[in-house]
N, C-alpha and C positions, 0 to 999 in steps of 0.2 A: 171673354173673347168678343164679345158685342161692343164695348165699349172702345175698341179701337176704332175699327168704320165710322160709330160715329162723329167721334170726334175729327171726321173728316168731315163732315158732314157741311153741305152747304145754306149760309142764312136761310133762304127761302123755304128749304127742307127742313128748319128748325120751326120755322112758322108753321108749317103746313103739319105736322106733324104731331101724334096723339099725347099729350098731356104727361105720359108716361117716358116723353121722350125726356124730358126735363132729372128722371133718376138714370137717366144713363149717360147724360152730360157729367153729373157728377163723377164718373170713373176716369174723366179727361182733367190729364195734369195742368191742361193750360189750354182756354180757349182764345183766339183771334178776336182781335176789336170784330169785326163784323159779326160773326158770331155772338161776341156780348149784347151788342147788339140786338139781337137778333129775341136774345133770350130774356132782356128787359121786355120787350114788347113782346115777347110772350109773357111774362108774367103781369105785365100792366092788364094787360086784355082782363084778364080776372077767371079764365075758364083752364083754372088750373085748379091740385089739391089744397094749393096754397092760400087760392081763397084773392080778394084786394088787398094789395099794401098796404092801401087805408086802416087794414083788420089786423094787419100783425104785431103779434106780439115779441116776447122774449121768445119765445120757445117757439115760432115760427123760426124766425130768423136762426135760431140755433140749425132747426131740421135742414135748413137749404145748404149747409154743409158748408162745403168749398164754394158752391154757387154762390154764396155774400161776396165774394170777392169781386163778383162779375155786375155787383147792383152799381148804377151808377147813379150820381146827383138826384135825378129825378124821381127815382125808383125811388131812396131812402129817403126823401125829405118827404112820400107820401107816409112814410110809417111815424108811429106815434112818437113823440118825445119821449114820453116812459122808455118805451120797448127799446129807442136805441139808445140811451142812458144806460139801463138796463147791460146793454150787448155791449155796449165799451166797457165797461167795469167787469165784466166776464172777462173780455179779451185781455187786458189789463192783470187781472186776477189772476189769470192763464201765464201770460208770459212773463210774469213775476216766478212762477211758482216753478218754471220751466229755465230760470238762471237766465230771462233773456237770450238763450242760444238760436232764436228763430225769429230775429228781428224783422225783419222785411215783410211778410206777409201781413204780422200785426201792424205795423204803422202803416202800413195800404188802406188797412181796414180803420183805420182813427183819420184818416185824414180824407177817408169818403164820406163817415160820418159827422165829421167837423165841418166837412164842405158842406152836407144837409142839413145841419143845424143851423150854417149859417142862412142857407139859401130858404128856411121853412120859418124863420122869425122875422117878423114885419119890422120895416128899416123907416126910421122916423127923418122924416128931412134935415137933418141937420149937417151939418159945415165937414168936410171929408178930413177935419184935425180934431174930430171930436169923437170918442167913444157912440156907436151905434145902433149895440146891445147893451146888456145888463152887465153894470159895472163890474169885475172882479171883487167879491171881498171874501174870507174866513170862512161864511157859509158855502160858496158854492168854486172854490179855491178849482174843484175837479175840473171845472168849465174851460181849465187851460187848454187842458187838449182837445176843445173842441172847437178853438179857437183861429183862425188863420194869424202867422204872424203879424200883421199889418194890425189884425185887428187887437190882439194883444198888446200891442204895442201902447194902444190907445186906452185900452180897459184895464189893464191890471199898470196897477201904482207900486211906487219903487219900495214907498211903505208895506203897503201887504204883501208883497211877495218877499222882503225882510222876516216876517213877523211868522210867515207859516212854509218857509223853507224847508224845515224836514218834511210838512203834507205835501210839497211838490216834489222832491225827495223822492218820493213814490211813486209817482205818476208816470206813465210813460208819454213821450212825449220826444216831437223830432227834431233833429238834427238842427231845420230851421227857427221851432221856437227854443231848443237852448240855446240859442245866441239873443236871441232878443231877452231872455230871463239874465243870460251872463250883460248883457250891457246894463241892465237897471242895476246891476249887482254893482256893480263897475260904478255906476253913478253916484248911487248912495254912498258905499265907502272911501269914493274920489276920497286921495289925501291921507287915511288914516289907515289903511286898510284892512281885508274882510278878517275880525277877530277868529278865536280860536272856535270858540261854540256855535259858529255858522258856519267854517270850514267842514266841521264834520257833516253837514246834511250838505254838502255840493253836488254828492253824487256827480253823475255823467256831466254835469257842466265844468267840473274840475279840470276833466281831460281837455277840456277848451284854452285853456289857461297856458300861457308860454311862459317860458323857462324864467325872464327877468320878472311876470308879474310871479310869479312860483317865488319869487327870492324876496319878495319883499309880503308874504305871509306872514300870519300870526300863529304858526303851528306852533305851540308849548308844551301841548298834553300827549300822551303814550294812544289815548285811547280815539282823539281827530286824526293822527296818523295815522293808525290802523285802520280807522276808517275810509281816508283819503287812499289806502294801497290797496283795499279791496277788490278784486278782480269782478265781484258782480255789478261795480259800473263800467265795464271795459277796461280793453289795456290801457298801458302806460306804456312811454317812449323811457326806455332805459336813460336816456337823458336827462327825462322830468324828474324821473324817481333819484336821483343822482343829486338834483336842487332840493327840491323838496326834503331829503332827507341831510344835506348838506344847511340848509336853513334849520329844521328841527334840533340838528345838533349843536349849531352856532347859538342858539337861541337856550341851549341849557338843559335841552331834551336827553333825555338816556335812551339806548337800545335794550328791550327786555327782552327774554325768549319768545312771548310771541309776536313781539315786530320783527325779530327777525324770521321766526313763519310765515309772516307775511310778505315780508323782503322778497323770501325766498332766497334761494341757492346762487343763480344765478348774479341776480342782483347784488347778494352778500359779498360775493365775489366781483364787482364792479366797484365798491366801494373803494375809498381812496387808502390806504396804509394808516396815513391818522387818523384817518374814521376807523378802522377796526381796532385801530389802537385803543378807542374811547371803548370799546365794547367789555361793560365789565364780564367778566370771568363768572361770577353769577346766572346772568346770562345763560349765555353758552350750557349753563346745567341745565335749565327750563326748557330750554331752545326743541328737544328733540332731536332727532337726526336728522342733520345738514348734509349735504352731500358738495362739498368744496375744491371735487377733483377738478374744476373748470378755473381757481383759481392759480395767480402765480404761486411759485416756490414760497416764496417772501411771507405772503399773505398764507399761505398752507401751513407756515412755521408759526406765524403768530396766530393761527388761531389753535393749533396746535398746545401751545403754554398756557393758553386760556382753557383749555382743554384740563388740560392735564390738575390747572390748579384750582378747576373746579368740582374734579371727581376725584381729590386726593383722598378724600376720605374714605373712599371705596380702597384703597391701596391693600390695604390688609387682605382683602378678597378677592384676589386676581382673577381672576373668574367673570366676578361682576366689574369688577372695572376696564378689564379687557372692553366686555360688551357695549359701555358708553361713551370709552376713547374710541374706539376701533372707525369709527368716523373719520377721523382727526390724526389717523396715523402718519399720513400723508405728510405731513411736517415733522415728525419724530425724529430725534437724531438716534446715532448708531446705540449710545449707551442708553436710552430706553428700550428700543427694538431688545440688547442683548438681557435687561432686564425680564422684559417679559417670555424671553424665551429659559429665562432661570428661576422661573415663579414655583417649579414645581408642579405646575398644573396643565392641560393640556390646554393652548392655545387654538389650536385647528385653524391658522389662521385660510381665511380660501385667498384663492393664487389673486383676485381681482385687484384684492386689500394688498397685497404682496408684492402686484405688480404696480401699482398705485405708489408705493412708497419713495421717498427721497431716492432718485441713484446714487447719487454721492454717498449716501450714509447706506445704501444696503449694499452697496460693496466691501466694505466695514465689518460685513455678517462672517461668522465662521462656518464651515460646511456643519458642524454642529446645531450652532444659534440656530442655522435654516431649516433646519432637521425639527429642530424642538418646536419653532414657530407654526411650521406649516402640519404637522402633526401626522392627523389620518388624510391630511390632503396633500402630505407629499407626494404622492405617486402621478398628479396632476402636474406636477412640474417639467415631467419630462412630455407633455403633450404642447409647455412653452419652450422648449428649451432655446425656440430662433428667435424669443425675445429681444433685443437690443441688450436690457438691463439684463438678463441671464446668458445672456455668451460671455456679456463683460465682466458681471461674478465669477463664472464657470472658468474661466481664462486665467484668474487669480487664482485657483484653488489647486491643491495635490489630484492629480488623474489617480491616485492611491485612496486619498482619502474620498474622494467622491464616490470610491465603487464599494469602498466599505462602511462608510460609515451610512452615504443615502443609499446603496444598491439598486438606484432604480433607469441605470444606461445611461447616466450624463457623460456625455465626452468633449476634449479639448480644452480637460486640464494640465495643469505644468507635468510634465512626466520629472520621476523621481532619477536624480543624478548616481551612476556608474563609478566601478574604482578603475585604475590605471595603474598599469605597471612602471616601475621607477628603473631610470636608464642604467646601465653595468658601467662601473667605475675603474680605472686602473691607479693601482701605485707603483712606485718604484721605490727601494728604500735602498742605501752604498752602505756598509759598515766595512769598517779598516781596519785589521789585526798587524801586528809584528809577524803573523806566520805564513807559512807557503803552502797551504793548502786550497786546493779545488773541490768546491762541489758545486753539485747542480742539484736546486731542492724545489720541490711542489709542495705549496701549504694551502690546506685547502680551508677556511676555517667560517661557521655561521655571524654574521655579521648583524648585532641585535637592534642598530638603532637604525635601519632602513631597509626595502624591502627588496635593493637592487643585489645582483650578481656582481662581484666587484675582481678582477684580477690584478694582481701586483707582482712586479719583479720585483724581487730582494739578490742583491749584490753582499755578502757577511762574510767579515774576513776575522779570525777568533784567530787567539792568542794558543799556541800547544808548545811543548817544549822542542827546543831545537835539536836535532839529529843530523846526520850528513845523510843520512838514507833519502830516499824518495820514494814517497809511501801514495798509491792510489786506490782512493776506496770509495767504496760508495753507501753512502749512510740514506737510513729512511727517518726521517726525526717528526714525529707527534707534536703538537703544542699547543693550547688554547691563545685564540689571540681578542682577548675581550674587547678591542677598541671600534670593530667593524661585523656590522649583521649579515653583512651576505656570503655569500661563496668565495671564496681568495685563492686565486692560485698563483703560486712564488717558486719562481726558480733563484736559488742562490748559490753564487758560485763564492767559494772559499779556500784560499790558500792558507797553508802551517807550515810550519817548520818540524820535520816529525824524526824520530831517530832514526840512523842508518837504515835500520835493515827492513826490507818491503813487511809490509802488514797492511793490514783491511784496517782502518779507523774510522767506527763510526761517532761523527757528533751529533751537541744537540745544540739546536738554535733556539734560547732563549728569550727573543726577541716578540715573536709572532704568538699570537692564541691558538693559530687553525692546524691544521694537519697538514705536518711537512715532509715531504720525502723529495730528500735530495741525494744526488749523485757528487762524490767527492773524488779526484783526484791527487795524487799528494806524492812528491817525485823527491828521491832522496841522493843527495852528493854518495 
């Protein structure tokens, strides 16, 4: 709670103020130039725990915490050479071991002490194109960073910064002098340029390097590659890596599993179709799991085959080869999907992998195959059901089968087709006898080969002997009529010739299958 106030605190209050005032500046995230100020000539003065500059050591300079940050020129060039040799190679040591993730404050602190190393070494009259201090060589290579560009320029030779490129490699060192380390780099190899076994110690000057001089590299080996993709020199412009790795492969180079770990996912997926085409299928088994959903269809299919014909020998074990495809599903067409849903085994595939897969081809899927695929995590299906890719499944599939075969509420599939009744038909059928007889007949009769109701007039005129009588009768006549399935109803009227004298004559109409009752007339001279 103290440490807010004072970090308001005004310079003159920083002067005046008791010795103790200096461990509560430390709680303050950032003080004002005046203030830094303030708090060199506090510590110059000497009547602090600290003691003169002139006296510190390592482990001073460690104790002042955050407060090193605020020493300026004057302040460090009183401290020994040791102690701030000493406190760069900590810092150094530090933000190595730290992935670099906290750049700025360390290079603050290298380039105050580079500035007091220069400003505390006695400067010999000579010509302002001449090295001023002690030359760069092998032994004291670290001196880079404590160097001002200008002055580097003049002290380190194109030769030794050649010769001990992986010890710089390590160093940390800014922004300003890797450009002057990249132009001697650039000079020596004018023409030929920089071979494969100095590529891999470029470290952070790599990233300097534009895309034409990228293409005219000597990268041939697996393991300067790997090195140049390294993320613990900084990123990379998806572009460079794009050259860079398009040079490697011009040049003869193979992709192995773990370059493309180092690629990465992203990147993998940037590559050009004949670049993944070059990726052998070996590969891909070392590789680990890639995560490819970021690439095209195209590129998900071919690495998909590469997939598949690397972990064929798992085939036998679906199970285990489930687990090492299952990446790469995403290019699968319909008849591996329906393979692995017939393994026998449970797949469990989850909805991610599921929803990830080709549309084209998981439309292909039987409400079965999906059933078998997604296992004990079908019931999560119905939490996607307004997927895009699962309306347009569900849209193809029986509303029947989706309730019985997954039972778990999918709806807005095909509903199952209805029967219809077939229309009533009529006949009419005239037969001609020599006789004079009348009837009138109803045949009613089942009609086997359709399932309509059909009625027919029959007109039947049959042959009787002749009489001069006139004879009216009315006959009911039974009769199967096999030619028709449905219900028939026939009126037939028949005239005969019947003898004199009145009588009831009933016939039979031989013609019809169905059940006939008809009414006869029959009128005799």
């Amino acid at each position: 709670s103290l440490g807010v106030p004072v970090c308001d605190l005004e310079p003159a209050t920083i002067l005046a103020s008791e010795p103790s005032i200096l461990e509560k500046l430390k709680l303050c995230p950032a003080l004002t130039g005046a203030q830094q100020d303030a708090l060199n000539a506090r510590l110059l003065s000497g009547g602090t725990p600290y003691g003169d500059p002139s006296g510190w050591d390592l482990q001073t300079l460690q104790d002042l915490g955050p407060l090193v940050l605020a020493l300026n020129r004057t302040t460090l060039s009183l401290v020994a050479e040791a102690a701030r040799e000493g406190f760069r190679a900590s810092i150094a040591a530090a933000y190595i071991s730290q992935g670099r993730s906290q750049p700025e404050e360390s290079l603050l602190l290298l380039r105050a002490l580079a500035a007091a190393s220069a400003a505390s070494q006695p400067r010999l009259q000579r010509s302002t194109d001449r090295c001023q201090s002690e030359p760069i060589t092998a032994s004291n290579i670290e001196d880079i960073a404590l160097l001002s560009p200008e002055e580097l320029d003049l002290c380190l030779s194109n030769d030794v910064l050649v010769e001990n490129l992986e010890a710089v490699h390590n160093l940390l060192l800014t922004p300003q002098v890797n450009l002057v380390l990249k132009k001697k780099l650039d000079e020596f190899f004018q023409g030929s340029g920089i071979p494969d076994e100095k590529l891999r110690h470029l470290g952070m000057l790599s990233r300097l390097y534009t895309e034409e001089e990228i293409s005219q590299w000597n990268v041939t080996s697996s393991e300067t590659l790997s090195a140049l993709l390294s993320d613990s020199d900084g990123p990379w412009s998806d572009s460079k890596v794009q050259q860079l790795l398009s040079r490697y492969l011009a040049l003869g180079g193979s992709l192995t599993g773990p370059l493309l770990q180092e690629i990465g996912d992203r990147r993998l997926c940037n590559l050009q179709e004949g670049q993944i085409q070059q990726i052998p299928a070996a590969a891909i088994g070392t590789a680990g799991r890639l995560n490819i959903s970021s690439c095209s269809q195209t590129k998900k299919d071919q690495l998909y085959r590469k997939a598949r014909e690397a972990f064929a020998s798992l085939a036998s074990t679906p199970g285990s080869y489930y687990c090492r495809i299952q990446p790469y599903l995403g290019g699968a067409p319909a008849e591996d999907l329906k393979d692995l849903a017939n393994a026998g085994v449970a797949i469990n595939m989850d909805l991610s992998t599921f929803l990830a897969l080709n549309p084209e081809e998981l439309q292909k899927l039987s409400v079965t195959d999906v059933k078998h695929l997604l296992g004990e995590n079908l019931p999560e299906l119905k939490d996607h059901e307004h997927e895009p890719v699962v309306v347009s499944w569900v849209q193809q599939q029986s509303q029947q089968e989706l309730d019985c075969v997954l039972d778990i509420g999918l709806q807005g599939g095909r509903p199952e087709p209805t029967g219809t009744a077939s229309p009533a038909a009529t006949s009419t059928a005239t037969v001609t006898t020599p006789a004079r007889v009348t009837s009138m007949t109803t045949v009613t009769t089942p009609v086997p080969t359709t399932p309509a109701s059909v009625t027919s007039m029959t007109t039947v005129t049959t042959p009787v002997p002749t009489t001069p009588a006139s004879v009216t009768s009315a006959a009911s006549v039974t009769t199967p009529v096999p030619t028709t399935p449905a219900s028939v109803t026939s009126t037939a009227s028949v005239t005969t010739s019947v003898p004199t004298n009145p009588a009831t004559v009933t016939t039979s109409v031989p013609t019809t299958s169905a059940s006939v009752t008809s009414t006869a007339t029959v009128t005799t001279p």
